[in-house]
N, C-alpha and C positions, 0 to 999 in steps of 0.2 A: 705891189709885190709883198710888203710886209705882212698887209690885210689875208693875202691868200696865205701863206709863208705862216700867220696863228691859224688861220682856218681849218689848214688841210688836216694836221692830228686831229682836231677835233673830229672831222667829220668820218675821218678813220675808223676814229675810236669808236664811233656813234653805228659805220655800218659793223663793225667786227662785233660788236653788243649785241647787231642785230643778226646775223650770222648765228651766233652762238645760241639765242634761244630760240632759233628756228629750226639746228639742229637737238636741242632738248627737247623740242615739242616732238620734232619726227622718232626720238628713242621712246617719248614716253607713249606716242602711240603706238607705237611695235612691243612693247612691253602691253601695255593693253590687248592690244588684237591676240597676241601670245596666250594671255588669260583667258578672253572670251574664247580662244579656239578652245584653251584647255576643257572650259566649262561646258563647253558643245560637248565633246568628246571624252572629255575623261582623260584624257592623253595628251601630252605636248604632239604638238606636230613634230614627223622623223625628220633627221637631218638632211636626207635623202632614201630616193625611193631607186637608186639605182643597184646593181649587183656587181659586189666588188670582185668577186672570187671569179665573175667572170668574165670580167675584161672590161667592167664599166665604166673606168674611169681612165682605161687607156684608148681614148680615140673612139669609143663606142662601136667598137667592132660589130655586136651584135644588133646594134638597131633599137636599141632599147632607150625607153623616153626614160631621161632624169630630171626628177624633180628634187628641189630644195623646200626646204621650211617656207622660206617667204614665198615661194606660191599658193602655200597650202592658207596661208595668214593672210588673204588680197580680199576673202569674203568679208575679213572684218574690219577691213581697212578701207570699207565702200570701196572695193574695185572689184564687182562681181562679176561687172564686162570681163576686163580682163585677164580674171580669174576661167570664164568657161571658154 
């Protein structure tokens, strides 16, 4: 009970370390793929591609596909399946 009782912070500590630069790797590749789309394009990709003014974002009234950034950012993030 002792032996586990020092063990367990450590191995805590060991996954939360791992945790941690596993989400800096995932920011630093979206910050990438962010660049390469810019360098395709010339342009960040839009926040969204839906229309506010008419009802886009209330329940999608009209039928209209909305897209965010991170769909537009999947070609550079090798997810080109899921991208088309």
């Amino acid at each position: 009970a002792v032996l586990v009782g020092l063990l367990l912070p450590a191995v805590q500590q060991a996954r939360e370390s791992a945790r941690r630069t596993q989400c800096r790797n995932h920011l630093k590749q979206i910050g990438l793929a962010l660049h390469n789309y810019q360098s395709t394009h010339q342009v960040f990709p839009p926040s969204s591609t839906n229309d506010v003014e008419q009802g886009g974002w209330i329940g999608n009234p009209l039928g209209r596909h909305l897209h965010s950034w991170c769909e537009f950012v999947l070609p550079q993030l090798d997810q080109g399946a899921l991208y088309n």
